[in-house]
C-alpha positions in Angstrom: 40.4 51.4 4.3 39.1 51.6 0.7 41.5 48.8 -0.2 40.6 46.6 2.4 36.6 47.5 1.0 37.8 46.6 -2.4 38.7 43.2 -1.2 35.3 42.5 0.7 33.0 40.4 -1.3 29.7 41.8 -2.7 27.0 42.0 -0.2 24.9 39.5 -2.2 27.9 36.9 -1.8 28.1 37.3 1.8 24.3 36.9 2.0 24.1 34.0 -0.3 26.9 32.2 1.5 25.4 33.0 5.2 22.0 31.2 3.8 23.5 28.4 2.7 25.8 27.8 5.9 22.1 28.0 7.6 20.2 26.0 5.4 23.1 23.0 5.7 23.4 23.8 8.9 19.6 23.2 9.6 19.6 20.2 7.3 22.5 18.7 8.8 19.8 19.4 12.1 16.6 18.3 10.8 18.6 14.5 9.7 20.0 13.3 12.8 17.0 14.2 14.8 14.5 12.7 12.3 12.0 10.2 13.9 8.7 8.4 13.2 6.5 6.3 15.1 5.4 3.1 12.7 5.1 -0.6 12.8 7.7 -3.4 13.0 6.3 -7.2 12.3 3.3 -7.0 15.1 4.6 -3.8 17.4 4.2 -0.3 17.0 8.5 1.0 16.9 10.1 4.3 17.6 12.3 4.6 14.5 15.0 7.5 14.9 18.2 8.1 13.0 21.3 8.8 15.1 25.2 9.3 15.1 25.9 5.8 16.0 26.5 4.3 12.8 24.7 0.9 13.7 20.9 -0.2 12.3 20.1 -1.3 16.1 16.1 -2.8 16.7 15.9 -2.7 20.5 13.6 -5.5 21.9 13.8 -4.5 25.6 14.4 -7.1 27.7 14.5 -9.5 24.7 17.8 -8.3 23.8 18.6 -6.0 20.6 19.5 -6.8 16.5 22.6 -5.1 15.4 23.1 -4.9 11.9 25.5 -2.5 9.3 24.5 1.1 9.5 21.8 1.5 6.1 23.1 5.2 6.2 25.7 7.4 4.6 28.2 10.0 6.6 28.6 7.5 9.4 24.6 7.9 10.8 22.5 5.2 12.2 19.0 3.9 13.0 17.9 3.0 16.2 14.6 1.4 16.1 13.1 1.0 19.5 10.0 -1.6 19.6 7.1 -0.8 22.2 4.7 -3.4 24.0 7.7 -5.9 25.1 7.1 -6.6 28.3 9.5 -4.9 30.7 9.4 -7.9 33.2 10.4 -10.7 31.0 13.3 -11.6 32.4 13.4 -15.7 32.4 14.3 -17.8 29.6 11.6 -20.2 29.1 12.0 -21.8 25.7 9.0 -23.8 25.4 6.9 -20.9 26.9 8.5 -18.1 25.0 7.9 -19.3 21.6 4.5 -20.2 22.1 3.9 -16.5 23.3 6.1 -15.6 20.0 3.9 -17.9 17.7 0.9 -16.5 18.3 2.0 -13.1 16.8 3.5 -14.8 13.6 0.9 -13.9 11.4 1.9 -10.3 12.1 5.8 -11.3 11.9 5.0 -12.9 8.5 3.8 -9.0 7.6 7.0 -8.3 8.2 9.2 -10.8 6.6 6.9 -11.4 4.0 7.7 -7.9 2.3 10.0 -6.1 4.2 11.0 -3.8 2.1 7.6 -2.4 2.1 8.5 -1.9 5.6 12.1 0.0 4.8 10.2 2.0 2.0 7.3 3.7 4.6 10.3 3.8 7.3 12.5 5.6 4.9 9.7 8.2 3.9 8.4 8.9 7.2 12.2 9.5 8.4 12.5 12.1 5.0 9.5 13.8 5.7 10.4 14.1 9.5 13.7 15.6 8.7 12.5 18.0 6.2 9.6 19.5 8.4 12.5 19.9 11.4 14.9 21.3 8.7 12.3 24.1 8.4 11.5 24.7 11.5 15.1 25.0 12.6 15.7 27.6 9.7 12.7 29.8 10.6 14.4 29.6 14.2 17.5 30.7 12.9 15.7 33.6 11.3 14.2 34.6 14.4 17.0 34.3 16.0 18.7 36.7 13.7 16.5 39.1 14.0 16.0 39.5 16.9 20.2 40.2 17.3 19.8 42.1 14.9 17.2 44.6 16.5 19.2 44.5 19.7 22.5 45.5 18.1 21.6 48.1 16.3 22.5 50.1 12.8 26.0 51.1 14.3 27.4 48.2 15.5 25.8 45.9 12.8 28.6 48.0 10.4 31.2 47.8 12.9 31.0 43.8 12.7 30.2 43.6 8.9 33.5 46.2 8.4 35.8 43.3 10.4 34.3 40.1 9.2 33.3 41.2 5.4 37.0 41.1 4.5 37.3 37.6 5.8 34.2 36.1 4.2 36.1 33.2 1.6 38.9 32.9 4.4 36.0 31.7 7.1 33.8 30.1 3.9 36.8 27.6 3.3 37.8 27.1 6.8 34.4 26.1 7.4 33.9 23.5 3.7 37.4 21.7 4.8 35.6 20.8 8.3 33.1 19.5 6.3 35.0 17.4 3.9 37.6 16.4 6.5 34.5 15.1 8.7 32.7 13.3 5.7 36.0 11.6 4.6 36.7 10.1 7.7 32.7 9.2 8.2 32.0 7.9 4.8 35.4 6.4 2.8 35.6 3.1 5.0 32.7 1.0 5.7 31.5 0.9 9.1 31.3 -2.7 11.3 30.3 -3.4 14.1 31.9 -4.3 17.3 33.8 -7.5 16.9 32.1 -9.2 19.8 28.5 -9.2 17.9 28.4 -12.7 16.1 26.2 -13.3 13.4 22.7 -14.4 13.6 22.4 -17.4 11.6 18.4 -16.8 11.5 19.1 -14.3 9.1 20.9 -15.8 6.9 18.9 -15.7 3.3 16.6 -12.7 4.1 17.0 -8.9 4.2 18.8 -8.7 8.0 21.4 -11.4 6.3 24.6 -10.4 8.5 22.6 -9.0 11.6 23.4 -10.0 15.0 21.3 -10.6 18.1 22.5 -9.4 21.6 20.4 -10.4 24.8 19.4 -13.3 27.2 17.1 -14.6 24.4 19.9 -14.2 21.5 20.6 -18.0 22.2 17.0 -19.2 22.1 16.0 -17.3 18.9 19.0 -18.5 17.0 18.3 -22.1 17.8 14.6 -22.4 17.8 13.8 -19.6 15.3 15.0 -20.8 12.2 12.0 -21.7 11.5 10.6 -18.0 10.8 13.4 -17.5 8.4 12.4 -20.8 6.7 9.2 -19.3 6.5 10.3 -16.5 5.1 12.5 -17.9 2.0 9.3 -20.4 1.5 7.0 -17.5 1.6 9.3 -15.5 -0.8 9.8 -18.5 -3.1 6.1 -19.3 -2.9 4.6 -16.4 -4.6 7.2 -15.8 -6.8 6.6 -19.0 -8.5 3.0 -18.3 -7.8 3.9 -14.7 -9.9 4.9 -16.9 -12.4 2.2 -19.2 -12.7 -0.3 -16.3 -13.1 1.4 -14.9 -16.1 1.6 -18.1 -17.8 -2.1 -18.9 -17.1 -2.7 -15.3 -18.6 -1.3 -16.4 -21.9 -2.9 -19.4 -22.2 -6.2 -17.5 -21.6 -5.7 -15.0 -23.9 -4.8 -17.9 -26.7 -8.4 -19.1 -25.9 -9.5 -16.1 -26.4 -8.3 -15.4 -29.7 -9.0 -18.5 -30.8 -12.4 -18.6 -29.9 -12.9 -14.8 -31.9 -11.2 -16.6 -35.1 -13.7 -19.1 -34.6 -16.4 -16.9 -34.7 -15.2 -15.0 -37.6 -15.2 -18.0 -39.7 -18.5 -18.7 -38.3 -19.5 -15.4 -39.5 -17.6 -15.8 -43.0 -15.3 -12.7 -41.6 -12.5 -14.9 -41.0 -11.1 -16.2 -44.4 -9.6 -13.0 -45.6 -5.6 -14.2 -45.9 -3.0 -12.3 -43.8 -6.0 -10.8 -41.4 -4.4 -9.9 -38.4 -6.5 -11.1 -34.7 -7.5 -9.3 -32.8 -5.4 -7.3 -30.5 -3.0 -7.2 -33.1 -3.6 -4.5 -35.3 -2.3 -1.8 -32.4 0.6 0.1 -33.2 2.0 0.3 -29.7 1.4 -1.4 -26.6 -2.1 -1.4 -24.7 -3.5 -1.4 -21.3 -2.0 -4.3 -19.7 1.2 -5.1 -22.4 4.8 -4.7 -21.6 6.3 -2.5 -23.9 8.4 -5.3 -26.1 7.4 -8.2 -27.5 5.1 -10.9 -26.2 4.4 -14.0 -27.0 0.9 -13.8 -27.0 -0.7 -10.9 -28.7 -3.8 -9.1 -26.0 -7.0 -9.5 -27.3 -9.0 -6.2 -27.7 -11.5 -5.7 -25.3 -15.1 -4.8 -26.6 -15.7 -1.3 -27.9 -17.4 1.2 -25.3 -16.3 -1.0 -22.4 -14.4 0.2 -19.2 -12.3 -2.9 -17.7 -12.4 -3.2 -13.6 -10.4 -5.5 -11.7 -11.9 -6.6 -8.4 -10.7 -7.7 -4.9 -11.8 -8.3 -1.5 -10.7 -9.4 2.0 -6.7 -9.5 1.4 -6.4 -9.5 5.2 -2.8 -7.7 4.7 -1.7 -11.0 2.8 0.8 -9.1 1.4 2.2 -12.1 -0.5 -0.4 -11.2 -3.2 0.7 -7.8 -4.0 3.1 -8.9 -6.7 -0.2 -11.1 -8.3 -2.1 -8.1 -7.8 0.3 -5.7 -9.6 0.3 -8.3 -12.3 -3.7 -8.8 -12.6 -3.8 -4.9 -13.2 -1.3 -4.8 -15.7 -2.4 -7.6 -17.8 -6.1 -7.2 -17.5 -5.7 -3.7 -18.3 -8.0 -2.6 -15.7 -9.0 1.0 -15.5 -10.4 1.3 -12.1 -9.7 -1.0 -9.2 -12.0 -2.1 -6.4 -11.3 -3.3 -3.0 -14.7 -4.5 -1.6 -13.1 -4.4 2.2 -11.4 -6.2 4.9 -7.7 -4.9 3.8 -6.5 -5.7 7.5 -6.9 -8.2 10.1 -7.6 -6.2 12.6 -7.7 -2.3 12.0 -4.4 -1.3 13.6 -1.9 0.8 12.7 0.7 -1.8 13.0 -1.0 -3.0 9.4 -0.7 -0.1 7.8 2.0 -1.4 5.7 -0.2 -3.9 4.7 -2.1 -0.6 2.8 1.0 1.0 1.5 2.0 -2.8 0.1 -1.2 -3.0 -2.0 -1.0 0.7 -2.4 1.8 -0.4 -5.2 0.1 -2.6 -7.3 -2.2 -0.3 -8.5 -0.6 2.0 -10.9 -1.0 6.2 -9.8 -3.2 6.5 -13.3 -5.4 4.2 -12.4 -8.1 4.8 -10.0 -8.2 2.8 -6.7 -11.8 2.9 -4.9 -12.2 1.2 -1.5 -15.4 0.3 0.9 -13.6 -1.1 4.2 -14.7 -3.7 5.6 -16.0 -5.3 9.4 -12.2 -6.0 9.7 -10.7 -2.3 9.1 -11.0 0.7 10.8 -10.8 4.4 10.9 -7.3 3.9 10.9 -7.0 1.8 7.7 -9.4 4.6 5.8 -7.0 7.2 6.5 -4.1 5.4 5.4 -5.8 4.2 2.1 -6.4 8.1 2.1 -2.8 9.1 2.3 -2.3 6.6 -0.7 -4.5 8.5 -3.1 -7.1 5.6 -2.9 -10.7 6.6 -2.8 -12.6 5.6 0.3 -16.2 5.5 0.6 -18.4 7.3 2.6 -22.1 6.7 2.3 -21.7 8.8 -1.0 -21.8 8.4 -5.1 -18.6 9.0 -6.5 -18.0 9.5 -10.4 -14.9 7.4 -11.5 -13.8 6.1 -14.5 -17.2 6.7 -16.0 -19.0 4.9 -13.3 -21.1 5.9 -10.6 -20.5 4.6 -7.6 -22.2 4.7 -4.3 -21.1 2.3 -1.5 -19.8 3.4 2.4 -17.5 1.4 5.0 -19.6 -1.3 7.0 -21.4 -0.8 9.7 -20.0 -3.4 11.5 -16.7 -3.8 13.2 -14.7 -7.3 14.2 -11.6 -7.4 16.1 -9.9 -10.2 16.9 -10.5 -11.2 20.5 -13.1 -8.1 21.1 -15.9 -9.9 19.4 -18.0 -7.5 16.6 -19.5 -4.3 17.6 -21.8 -1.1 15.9 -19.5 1.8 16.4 -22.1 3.6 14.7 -25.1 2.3 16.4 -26.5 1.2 12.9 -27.3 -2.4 11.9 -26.6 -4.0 8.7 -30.1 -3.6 7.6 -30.4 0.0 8.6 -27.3 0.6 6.7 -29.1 -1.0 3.8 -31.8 1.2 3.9 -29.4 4.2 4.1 -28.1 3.6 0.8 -30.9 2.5 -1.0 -32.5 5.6 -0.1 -29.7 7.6 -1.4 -29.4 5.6 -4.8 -33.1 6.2 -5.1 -32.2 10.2 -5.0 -30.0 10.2 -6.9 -32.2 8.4 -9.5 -35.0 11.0 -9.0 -31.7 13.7 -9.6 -28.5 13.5 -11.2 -29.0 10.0 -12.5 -29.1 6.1 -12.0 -26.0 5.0 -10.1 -24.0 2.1 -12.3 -22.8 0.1 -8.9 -23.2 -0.4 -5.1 -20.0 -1.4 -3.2 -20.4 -2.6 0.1 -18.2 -5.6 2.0 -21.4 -7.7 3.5 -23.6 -8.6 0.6 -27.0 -8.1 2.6 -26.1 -4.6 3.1 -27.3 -4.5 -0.4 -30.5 -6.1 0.0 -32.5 -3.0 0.1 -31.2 -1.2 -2.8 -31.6 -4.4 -5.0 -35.1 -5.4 -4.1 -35.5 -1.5 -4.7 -34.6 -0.8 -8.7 -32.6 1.7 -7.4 -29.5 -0.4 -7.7 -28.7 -2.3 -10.9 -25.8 -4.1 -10.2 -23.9 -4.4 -6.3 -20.7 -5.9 -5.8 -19.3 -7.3 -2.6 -16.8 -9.5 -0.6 -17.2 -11.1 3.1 -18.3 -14.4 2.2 -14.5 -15.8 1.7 -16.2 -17.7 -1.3 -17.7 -16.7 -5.4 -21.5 -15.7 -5.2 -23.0 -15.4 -8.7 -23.3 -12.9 -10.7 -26.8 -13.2 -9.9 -30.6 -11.8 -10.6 -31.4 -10.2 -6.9 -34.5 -8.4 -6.8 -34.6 -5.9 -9.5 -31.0 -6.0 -9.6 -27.9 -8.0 -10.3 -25.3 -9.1 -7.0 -22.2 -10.6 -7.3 -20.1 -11.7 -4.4 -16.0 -11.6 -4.9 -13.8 -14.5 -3.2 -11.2 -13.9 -0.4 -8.2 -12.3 -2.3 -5.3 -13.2 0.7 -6.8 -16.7 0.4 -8.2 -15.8 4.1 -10.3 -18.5 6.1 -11.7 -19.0 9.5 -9.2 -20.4 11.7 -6.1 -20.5 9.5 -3.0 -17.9 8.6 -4.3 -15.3 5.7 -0.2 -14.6 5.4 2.4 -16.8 4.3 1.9 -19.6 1.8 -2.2 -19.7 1.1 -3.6 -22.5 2.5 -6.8 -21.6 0.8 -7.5 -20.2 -3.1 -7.2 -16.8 -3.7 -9.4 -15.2 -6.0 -9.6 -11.6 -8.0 -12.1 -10.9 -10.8 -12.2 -8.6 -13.8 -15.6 -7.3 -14.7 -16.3 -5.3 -18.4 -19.1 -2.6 -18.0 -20.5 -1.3 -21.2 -20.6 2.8 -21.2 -23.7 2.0 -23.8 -25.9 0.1 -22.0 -24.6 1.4 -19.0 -24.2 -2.4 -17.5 -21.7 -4.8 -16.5 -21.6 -7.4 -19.0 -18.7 -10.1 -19.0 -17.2 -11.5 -16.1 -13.6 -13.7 -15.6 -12.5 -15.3 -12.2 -8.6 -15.5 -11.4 -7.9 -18.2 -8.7 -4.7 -18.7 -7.0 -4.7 -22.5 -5.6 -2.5 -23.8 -2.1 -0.3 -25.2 -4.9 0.6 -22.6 -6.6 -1.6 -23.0 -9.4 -3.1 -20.3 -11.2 -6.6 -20.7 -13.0 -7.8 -17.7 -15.3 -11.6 -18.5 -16.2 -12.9 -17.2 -19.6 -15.3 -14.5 -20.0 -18.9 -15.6 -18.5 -21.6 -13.6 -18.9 -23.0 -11.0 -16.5 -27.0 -11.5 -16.1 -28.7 -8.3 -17.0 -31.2 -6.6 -14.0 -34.9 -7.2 -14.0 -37.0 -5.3 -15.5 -39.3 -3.2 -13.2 -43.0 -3.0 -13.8 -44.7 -0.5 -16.6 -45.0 2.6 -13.8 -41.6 1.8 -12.8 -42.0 2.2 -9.0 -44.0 -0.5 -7.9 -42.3 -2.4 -5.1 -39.9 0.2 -4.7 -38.7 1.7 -1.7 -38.1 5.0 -2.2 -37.3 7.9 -0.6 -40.8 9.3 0.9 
């Protein structure tokens, strides 16, 4: 007997290799049950992983896309799509893409960045997993305890005497069923059934090999071409329109520098051989610089100057993300503003449209949002999830700038006509906020901006004092900067090129527009102003640097006309 104890592990071994056969165990558990409900193009989809090694979208009665299993080990995704109709059952070509056309804009979401889509799929399904991981180990534990309190001290050491002894024996039996079952899974590449033909719709875009199964399989492969056509257009399109951008940049930064050498000369500053420009007298890269050599040195902005970068109604263009991501990086912004109307319509189908613009803004740099008549609820929460900062009828200190703005007060949805959830009108709204920028003038301190989507929310506040500079989208077109009351407005363009009546995804088929604003931490005002429009043809137009009108002055007692809090 004391041999046989000799050759029993330490108790620590056996413990530590009973956890981990638990933890993998539960692991093992938590993966192949993961799900997650999220979007596909225009539907909300049940997204699970599974043991069939297929990546399988089931479209109901429309039939089901089969593709190569994304997966290691052998496992699979099944993806099944809700709000199909269950009694389509007739193939009507004519009829059937005219019903599928009028959710293209939502299908161009989809193939216009789907690997957004794979991203948030892939995260949700990893988070599932891990929360069911630990919930199946704290069952285990339970479990365990519970048999353990029912066996009792005695014949706890009768069981630990015979299995104690065995502990490698059963520890390698149990790895070789693993590796035996991995091998098999995971050393040849999984197909799928040899009656699945490919797709040719696919061909060129990120389901490239995919087959569709179904009474519709034959429609969609002869009529639908078209969307994939769309999709290597739309790809190619703002690529080149990526591009474009970057080489506008350039050629607005040579202005720029060659209108400060100007005005050194000017000055008499700029004879000095071998003076370096500006922007060129850094020892490392700045805000907004790739790390190796460019072609055309940054200019410095101003001393005591904070750089914003400014955009409004994208209408989950998604397109413009990569234009976006560039904007920030070259302008070197240091706070971002979205002035609303991120979605078309406030579902949570466009949530990916969120997470897609999420990206473009660096995690360092702050990312402050006031939604707009076309989000929702839903769109502030997932702009929340994203680290951005969402309005809320409060001042907010970012960056160095004080900002007070709140989501508006109307709400539009497309075929439901625009509503007042909150039972406040626009105007009301606008006195809401004026009164709380006057407050917080009488208190903490002058706010620096008003954010607000509809530009005659801030009507109020600027005829007020309160409010010295307000900044806004909704119009779809530029509005100043401009003297408004005591106060200065300026009304961003439509960012996802968005118009009444035509697609805001997909190639623009009207100019896109961002802006970068400079606000001086001395005079505690926004001073220079540049406009960056994207044109239907691709072209790319970075203004110079206008000025930014300075607010009114208010009258010697400084509150006449002012409509302060009472």
């Amino acid at each position: 007997m004391a041999q046989q104890e000799r050759k029993s592990p330490p108790r620590w071994a056996r413990w530590g290799v009973a956890v981990v056969a638990v933890v993998l165990a539960c692991a093992f558990f938590g993966t192949t049950t993961a799900r997650a409900e999220l979007s596909l193009g225009p539907h909300q989809a049940l997204y699970e992983v599974t043991g069939d090694p297929h990546l399988v979208i089931d479209l109901g009665p429309l039939g089901r896309i089969v593709a190569d299993t994304p997966l290691p080990l052998g496992l699979g995704v099944s993806i099944t799509v809700h709000e199909i109709p269950a009694d389509l059952t007739a193939v009507d070509a004519p009829r059937t893409l005219d019903a599928l056309s009028r959710d293209l804009d939502s299908y161009l979401q989809f193939f216009d960045s789907p690997e957004q889509t794979v991203a948030t799929a892939a995260q949700a399904l990893v988070q599932d997993a891990a929360v069911r991981t630990v919930v199946a180990f704290g069952v285990v534990v339970c479990l365990f305890l519970a048999v353990r309190a029912v066996l009792g001290a005695r014949r706890r050491g009768e069981l630990a005497a015979l299995l104690a002894p065995r502990t490698w024996q059963l520890t390698g039996a149990a790895a070789l069923v693993v590796v035996i079952w991995v091998t098999s899974t995971g050393s040849t590449p999984v197909r799928r059934a040899p009656d699945y033909a490919d797709s040719t719709v696919f061909a060129g875009t990120a389901l490239e090999g995919a087959a569709l199964t179904g009474r519709l399989a034959g429609v969609i492969d002869t009529y639908s071409g078209q969307l994939a056509g769309l999709y290597r257009s739309n790809s190619g399109y703002y690529l080149i329109a990526n591009e474009n951008l970057t080489d506008a940049w350039d050629a607005a930064d040579m202005r720029e520098l060659d209108q400060l050498a100007r005005l050194e000369e000017a000055r008499g500053e700029g004879a000095a051989g071998g003076r370096r420009g500006p922007g060129q007298d850094r020892s490392g890269p700045g805000p907004g610089e790739t790390a190796g050599p460019s072609p055309v040195p940054a200019p410095s902005p101003p001393p005591d100057t904070v750089t914003v970068l400014v955009v409004s109604d994208l209408h989950c263009n998604t397109g413009m993300t990569p234009l976006v991501r560039t904007a920030v990086r070259r302008s070197g912004a240091e706070l971002v503003l979205n002035a609303g109307d991120t979605t078309i319509n406030g579902t949570d189908v466009e949530n990916v449209c969120v997470d897609s613009f999420a990206t473009a803004v660096p995690d360092d740099v702050p990312f402050v949002v006031s939604d707009g008549n076309h989000d929702s609820q839903l769109t502030s929460a997932a702009e929340r999830s994203q680290g951005q900062i969402v309005l809320g009828g409060g001042v907010v200190e970012v960056a160095g700038l004080r900002i007070l703005g709140d989501r508006d007060p109307m709400e539009t949805r497309i075929g439901g006509g625009t509503t007042s959830p909150r039972k406040e009108t626009s105007a009301q709204a606008g006195e809401r906020l004026r009164d709380v920028a006057c407050e917080e003038q009488q208190g903490a301190g002058k706010i620096d901006l008003l954010l607000v989507h509809t530009p005659a929310v801030g009507g109020p506040g600027l005829q007020s004092g309160c409010v010295p500079f307000q900044l806004s989208g909704h119009m779809h077109r530029r509005i100043g900067p401009e003297q408004v009351g005591y106060g200065v407005r300026y009304v961003n363009s439509t960012t996802g090129g968005a118009s009444l009546g035509r697609l805001s995804v997909g190639p623009l088929q009207y100019p896109a527009a961002m802006s970068v604003l400079r606000f001086s931490t001395v005079s505690r005002t926004f001073v220079q102003v540049r406009e960056i429009v994207v044109a239907p043809d691709r072209a790319v137009t970075v203004g110079d640097w206008e000025p930014v009108p300075q607010p009114a002055p208010l009258p010697i007692d400084g509150r006449e006309g002012r409509a302060g809090p009472r």
